[in-house]
C-alpha positions, 0 to 999 in steps of 0.5 A: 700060188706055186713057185715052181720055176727056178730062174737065174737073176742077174743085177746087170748084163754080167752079173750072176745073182741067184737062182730064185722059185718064182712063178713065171707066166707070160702076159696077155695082150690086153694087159700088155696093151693096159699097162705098156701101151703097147704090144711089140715086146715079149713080156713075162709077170714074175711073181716071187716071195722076196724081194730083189736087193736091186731095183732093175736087172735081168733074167733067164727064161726058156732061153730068152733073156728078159729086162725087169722094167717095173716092180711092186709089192702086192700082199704078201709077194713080188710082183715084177714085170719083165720085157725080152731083151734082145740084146741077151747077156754079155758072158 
């Protein structure tokens, strides 16, 4: 897997944390349907070699802010899903 998004995180809303080499890619519909129940929101899967020192936070991609909802550690990588957040960052 390539990591070759760099993406700035954030702990809370105002918070800059780090920028990161992530892979970033925007889920399906099927699998939004599967794993939230629905298909109203924008997600993104964010795959990543560490781990975040928080369990929820907030990043930037392609100019839309996007909420961490749900993490999980899969082989020998991060895995976190992430939902557009309207509401943006506070600056």
């Amino acid at each position: 897997m390539r990591y070759d998004n760099t993406v700035p995180f954030y702990s809370d809303r105002s918070t800059f944390y780090n920028e990161i080499d992530c892979n970033v890619a925007e889920m399906e519909t099927e699998q939004a349907k599967v794993i939230f129940g629905d298909t109203k929101l924008n997600r993104l899967i964010v795959c990543m070699k560490e781990a975040l020192p928080f369990r929820t936070g907030y990043l930037e991609f392609e100019g839309k802010t996007y909420k961490m909802v749900s993490s999980q550690k899969m082989r020998n990588r991060y895995t976190h899903y992430a939902e557009e957040h309207k509401a943006g960052l506070e600056r």
